[in-house]
N, C-alpha and C positions, 0 to 999 in steps of 0.2 A: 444394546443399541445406544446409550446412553455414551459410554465409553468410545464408541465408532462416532458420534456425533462430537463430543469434545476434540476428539483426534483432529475432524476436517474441518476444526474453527482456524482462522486463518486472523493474523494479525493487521488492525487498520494501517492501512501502509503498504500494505506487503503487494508486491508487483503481480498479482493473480493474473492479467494479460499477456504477461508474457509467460508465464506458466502454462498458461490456456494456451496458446497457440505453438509451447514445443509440444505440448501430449496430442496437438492434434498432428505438426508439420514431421514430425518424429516418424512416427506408425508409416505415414506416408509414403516419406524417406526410402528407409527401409522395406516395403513391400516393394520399390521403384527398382531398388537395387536386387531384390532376391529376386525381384524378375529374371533379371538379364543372369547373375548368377548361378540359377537354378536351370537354363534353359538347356532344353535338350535332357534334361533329369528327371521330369515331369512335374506335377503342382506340390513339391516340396516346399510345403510352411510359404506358398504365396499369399495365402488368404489370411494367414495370421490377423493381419491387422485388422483387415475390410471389415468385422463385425463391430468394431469398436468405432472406426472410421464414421461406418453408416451411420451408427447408432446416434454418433453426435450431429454427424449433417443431415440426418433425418429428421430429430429431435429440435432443430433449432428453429426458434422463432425468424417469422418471415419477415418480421420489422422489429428490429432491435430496440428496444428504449430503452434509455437512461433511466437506471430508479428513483422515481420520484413519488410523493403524495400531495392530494389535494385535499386539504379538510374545509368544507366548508364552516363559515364562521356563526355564530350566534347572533341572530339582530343586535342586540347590547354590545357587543366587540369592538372599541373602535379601531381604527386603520394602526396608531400608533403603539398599543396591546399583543397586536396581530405579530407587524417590521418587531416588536421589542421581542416575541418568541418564537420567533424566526432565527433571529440574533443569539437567543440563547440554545436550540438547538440545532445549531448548526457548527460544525465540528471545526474547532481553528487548531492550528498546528503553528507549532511558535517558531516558523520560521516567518509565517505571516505577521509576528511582533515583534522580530529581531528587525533592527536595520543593519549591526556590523558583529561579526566575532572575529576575536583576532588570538593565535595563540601562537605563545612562546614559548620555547624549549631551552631550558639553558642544564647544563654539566654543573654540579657540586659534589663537595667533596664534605662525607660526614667530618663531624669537630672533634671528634674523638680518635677514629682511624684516618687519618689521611690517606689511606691506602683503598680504602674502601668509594665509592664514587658513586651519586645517582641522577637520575635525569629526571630535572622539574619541570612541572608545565603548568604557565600562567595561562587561565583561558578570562579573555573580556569580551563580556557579551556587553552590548547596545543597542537598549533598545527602542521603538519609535516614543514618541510625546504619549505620556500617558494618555491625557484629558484625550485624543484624538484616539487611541484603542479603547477607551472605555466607551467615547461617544460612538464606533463603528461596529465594536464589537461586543458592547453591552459586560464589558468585564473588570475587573479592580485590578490593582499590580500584585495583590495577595492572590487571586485566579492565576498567574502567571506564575 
């Protein structure tokens, strides 16, 4: 069980929406077309899909939400405690601290073989005003 659970961790990032909705528009698909396919053949693998189909539009919540949580706070807590681990658990991706990347490809040739040749690539990252990612996002350039 353990191993079937590490299998379906899914990396942060990873476009799980649009995954979700080929497994479901897929099945779909496919049973639309064996329809017509199969016809005059009888219920040849029409229904394939429909149990999985059901299972997920039966299955699904009637009002979607966004996952979130609410913790209430401790009388002692003040407001600016609260915004500051808010700030630290909340997940930044550094293209929210980049302002420019700019990358260059240039052709050389090793010093030894001239005959020999490789492709380098300068990358420049730039990134916003410190003091202003550390005030927003509660981070140091050494976090980055």
């Amino acid at each position: 069980m353990q191993l079937q659970y590490l299998h379906s961790l899914v990396a942060p990032g990873e476009a799980v929406g649009l995954l979700a909705a080929q497994g479901v528009g897929e099945p779909s698909t496919q049973m639309t077309l064996n329809t017509f396919h199969f016809a005059g053949f009888g219920a040849k693998n029409v229904t394939l899909g429909i149990p999985r189909l059901r299972e997920i539009v039966m299955t699904a919540s009637t009002k979607p939400l966004t996952p979130s949580m609410t913790l209430p706070l401790l009388s002692h807590v003040t407001e600016k405690v609260a915004t500051d681990f808010c700030k630290r658990m909340t997940r930044l991706r550094l293209a929210e601290v980049v302002d420019h990347v700019q990358v260059t490809e240039s052709l050389t040739r090793a010093h030894r073989n001239r005959a020999q040749r490789h492709k380098r690539y300068v990358i420049r990252i730039d990134f916003y005003n410190k003091e202003a990612c550390a005030e927003e996002y509660l981070i140091t350039p050494e976090d980055i």
